[in-house]
C-alpha positions as CSV (number, residue, x, y, z in Angstrom):
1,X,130.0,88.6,94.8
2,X,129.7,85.5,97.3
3,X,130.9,87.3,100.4
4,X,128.4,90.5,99.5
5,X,125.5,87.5,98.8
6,X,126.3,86.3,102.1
7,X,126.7,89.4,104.1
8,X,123.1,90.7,102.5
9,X,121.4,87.5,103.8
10,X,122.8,87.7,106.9
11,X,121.4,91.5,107.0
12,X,117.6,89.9,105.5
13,X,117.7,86.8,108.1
14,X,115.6,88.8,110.8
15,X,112.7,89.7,107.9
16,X,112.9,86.6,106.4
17,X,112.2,84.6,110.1
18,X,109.8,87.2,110.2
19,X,107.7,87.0,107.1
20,X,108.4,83.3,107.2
21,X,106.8,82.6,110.4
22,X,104.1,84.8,109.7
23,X,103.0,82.8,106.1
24,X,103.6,79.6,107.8
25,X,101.4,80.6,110.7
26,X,98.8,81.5,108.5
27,X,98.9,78.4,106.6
28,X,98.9,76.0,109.1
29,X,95.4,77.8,110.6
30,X,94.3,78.2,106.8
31,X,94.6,74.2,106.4
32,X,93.6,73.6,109.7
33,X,90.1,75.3,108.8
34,X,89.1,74.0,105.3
35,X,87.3,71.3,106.6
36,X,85.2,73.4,108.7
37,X,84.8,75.9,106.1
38,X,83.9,73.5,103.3
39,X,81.6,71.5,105.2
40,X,79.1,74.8,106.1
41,X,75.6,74.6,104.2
42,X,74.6,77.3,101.7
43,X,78.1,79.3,102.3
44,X,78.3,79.5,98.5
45,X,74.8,81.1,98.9
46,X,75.7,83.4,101.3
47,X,79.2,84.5,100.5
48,X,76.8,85.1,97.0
49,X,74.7,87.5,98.6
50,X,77.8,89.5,99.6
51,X,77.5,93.2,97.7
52,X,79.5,92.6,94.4
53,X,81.9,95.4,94.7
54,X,83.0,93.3,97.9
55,X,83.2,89.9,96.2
56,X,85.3,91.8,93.2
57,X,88.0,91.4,95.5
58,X,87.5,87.8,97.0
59,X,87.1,85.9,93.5
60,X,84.8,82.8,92.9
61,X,82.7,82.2,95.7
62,X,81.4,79.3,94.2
63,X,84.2,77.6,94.3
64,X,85.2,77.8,98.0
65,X,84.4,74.6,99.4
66,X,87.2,73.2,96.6
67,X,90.9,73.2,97.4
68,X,91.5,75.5,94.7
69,X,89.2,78.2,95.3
70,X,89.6,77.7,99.1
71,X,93.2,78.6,98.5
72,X,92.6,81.5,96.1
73,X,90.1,83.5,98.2
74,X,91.9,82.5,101.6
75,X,95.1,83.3,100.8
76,X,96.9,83.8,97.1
77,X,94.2,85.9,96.0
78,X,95.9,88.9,98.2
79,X,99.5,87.7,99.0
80,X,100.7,89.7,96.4
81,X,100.0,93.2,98.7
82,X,101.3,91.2,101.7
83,X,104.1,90.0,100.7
84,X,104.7,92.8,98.1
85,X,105.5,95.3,101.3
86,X,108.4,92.7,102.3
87,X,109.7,92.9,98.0
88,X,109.2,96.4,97.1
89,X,110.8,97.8,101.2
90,X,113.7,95.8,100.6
91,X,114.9,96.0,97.2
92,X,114.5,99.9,97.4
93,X,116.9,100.3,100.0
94,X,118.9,97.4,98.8
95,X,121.3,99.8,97.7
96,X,120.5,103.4,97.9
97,X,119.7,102.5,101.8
98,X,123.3,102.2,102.5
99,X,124.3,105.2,100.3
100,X,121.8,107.7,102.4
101,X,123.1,106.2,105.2
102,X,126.9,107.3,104.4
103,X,128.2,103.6,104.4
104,X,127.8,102.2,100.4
105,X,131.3,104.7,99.8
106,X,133.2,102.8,102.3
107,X,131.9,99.4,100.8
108,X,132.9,100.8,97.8
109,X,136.1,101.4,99.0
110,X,137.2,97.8,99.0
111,X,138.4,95.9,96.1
112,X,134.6,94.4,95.5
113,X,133.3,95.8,91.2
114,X,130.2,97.6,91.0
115,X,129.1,94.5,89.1
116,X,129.6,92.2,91.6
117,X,128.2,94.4,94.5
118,X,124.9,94.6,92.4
119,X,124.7,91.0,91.7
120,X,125.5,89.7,95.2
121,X,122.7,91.9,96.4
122,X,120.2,91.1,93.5
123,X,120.4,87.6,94.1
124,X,120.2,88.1,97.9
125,X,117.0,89.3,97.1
126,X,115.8,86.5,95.0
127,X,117.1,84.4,97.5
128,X,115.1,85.5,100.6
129,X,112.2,86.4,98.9
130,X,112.4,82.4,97.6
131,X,112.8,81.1,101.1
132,X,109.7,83.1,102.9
133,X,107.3,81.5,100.0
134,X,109.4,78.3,100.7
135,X,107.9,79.0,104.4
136,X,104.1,79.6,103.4
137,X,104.4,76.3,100.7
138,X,105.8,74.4,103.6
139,X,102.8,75.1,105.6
140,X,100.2,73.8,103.2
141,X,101.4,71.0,102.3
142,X,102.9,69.4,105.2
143,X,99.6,69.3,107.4
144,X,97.3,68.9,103.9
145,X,97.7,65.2,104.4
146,X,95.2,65.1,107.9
147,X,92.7,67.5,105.8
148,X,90.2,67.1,102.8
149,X,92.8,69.1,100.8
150,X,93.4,66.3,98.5
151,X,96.6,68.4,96.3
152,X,99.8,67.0,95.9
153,X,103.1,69.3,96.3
154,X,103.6,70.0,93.1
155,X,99.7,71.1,92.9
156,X,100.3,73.6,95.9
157,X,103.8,75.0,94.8
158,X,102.2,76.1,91.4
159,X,100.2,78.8,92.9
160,X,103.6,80.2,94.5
161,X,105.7,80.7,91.7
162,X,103.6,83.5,89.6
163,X,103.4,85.1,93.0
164,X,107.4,84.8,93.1
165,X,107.4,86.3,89.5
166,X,105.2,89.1,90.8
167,X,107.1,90.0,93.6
168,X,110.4,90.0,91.6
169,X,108.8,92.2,89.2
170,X,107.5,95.1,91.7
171,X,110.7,94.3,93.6
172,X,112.9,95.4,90.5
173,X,110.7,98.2,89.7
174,X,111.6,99.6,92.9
175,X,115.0,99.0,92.9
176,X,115.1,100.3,89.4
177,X,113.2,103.8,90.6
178,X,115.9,103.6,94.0
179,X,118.1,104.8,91.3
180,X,116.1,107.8,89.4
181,X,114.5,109.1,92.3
182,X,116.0,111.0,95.2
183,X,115.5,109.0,98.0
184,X,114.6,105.1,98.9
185,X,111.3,106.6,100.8
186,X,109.9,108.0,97.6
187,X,111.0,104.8,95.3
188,X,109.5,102.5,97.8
189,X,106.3,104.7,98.1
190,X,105.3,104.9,94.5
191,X,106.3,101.2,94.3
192,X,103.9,100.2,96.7
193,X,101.5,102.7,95.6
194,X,101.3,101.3,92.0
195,X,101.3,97.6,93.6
196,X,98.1,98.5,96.0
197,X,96.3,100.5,92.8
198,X,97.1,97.1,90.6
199,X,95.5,95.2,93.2
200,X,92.1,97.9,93.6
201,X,91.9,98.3,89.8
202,X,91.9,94.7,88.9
203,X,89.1,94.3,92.3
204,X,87.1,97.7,90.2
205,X,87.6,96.2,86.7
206,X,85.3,92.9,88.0
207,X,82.5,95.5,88.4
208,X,83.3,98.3,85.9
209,X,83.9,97.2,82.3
210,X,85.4,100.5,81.2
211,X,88.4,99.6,83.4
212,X,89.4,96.3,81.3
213,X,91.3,97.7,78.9
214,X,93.5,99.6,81.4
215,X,93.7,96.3,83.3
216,X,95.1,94.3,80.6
217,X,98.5,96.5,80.5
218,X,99.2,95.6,84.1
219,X,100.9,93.2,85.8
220,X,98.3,91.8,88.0
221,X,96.4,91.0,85.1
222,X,98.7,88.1,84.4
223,X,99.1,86.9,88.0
224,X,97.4,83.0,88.1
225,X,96.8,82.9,92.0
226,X,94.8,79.7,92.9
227,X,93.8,79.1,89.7
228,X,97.4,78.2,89.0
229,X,96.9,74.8,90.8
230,X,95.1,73.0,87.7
231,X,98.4,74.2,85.6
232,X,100.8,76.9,85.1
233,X,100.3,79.6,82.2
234,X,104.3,79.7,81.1
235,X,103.9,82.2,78.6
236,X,102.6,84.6,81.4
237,X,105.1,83.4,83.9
238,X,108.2,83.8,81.4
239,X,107.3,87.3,80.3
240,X,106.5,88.3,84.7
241,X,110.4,86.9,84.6
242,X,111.9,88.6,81.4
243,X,110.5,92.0,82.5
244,X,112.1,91.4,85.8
245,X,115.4,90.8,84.3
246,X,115.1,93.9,81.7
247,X,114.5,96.2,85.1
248,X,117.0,94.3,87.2
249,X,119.4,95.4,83.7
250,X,118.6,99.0,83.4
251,X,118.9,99.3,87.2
252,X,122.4,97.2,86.7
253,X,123.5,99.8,84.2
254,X,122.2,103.1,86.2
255,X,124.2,101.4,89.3
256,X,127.5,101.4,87.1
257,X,127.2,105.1,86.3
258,X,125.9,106.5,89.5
259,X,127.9,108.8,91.1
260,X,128.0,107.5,95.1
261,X,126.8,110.2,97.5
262,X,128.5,110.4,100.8
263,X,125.2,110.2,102.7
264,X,121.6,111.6,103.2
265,X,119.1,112.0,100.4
266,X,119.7,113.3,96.6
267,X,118.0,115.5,95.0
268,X,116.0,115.5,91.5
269,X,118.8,115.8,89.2
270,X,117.0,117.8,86.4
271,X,119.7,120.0,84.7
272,X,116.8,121.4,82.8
273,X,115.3,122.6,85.8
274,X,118.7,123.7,87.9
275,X,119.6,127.1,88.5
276,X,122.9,128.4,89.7
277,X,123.1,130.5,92.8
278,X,124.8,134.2,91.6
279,X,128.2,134.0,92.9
280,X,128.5,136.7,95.6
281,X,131.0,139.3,96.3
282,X,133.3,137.0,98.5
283,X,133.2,134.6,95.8
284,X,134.2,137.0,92.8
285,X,136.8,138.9,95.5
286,X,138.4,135.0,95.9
287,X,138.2,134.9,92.3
């Protein structure tokens, strides 16, 4: 299980430079502008005069010369989309990928379990996914200190772990669907697809009441974002986590009973549904 962990990061090391740069970037111009952005007269007024479907989307404007909501609107408010693309396009072909690609058999082939090829990769996963967020932290609260940003760490690393439970959860959801649908494309676009509508219904439901009740039996609902820095909701966080671990499970279990394709992409696997070709006359004259 080690040697697959280590082989997967070694695989993930070029995304997670990537998207680690990238956050880190970000942050450091994010921190490098509050005090500019805080100390503008009658923004509150103006962001306020913004057309509400837009604001739907940004959160309390009122709040935006504050640390907190400065960081909510600026940056956690939407990192779940952003980084979501890295979580879902990963753990989808964190399996399946090699299997189109005709290599999983021959992996398979060596004296590795199924158990620990799953877990090795799982946690590889967890693992890279937990050092690009290490990035973006790193960059808001190592330059905070020459800002009016006036958080501690722990303040600023509150905000990143429901977004780690969030991206855990969409990530197992697609590594979970990897293994009912045909192919990693179609996993990883209904994945994203249901991530991006999470984010756009829970934008509409600010604006449209009738779209509260639908809200409250998604994930998003229970994601914290900036507000997370005056204190973490655990209940919400623990159940983001135990859903994760029920999917990472059933995707566990499908793993163990799949049946390896040499390569390419399945197809729908309805029995219900199959028909058999007539067997011909060269088939009934082998016969």
């Amino acid at each position: 299980m080690f040697a697959e962990f280590k082989h997967t990061m070694r695989r993930l090391r070029g995304q997670m430079i990537g998207w680690g740069i990238g956050l880190a970037l970000y942050g450091l111009l994010m921190v490098s502008m509050f005090d500019s952005v805080a100390g503008i007269e009658g923004l509150e007024e103006m962001m306020a005069s913004y057309p509400p479907e837009i604001m739907a989307f940004v959160g309390d404007v009122v709040e935006i010369s504050t640390p907190k909501g400065y960081f909510n609107i600026y940056y956690s408010s939407y990192m779940t989309v952003i980084v979501g693309i890295f979580a879902v396009g990963v753990s989808a072909g964190l399996l399946v990928g090699d299997e189109e690609k005709g290599i999983l058999d021959l992996v398979m082939a060596h004296p590795v379990s199924r158990t620990a090829l799953f877990t090795g990769r799982l946690l590889a996963f967890v693992a890279a996914t937990a050092v690009i967020l290490l990035a973006g932290w790193l960059s808001w609260v190592l330059p905070s200190g020459g800002s009016g940003m006036d958080l501690t760490w722990i303040q600023f690393l509150r905000p990143f772990l429901p977004l780690f439970a969030q991206l855990l959860l969409f990530g197992t959801l697609a590594l979970l669907l990897s293994m009912i649908l045909p192919s990693v494309r179609i996993a990883n676009m209904i994945t994203g697809g249901l991530l991006i509508g999470n984010f756009l219904v829970i934008g509409l439901a600010n604006t449209n009441e009738t779209l509260q009740a639908v809200v409250e039996y998604t994930p998003l609902h229970y994601y914290q974002g900036g507000s997370a820095i005056s204190g973490l909701d655990w209940g919400w966080l623990a159940g983001l986590l135990a859903v994760s671990v029920v999917l990472a499970l059933v995707s566990w279990q499908r793993f163990q009973r799949r049946d390896i394709r040499v390569g390419g992409e399945g197809g729908w696997r309805l029995p219900s549904l199959s028909l058999r070709r007539p067997p011909s006359a060269r088939d009934r004259q082998g016969a």
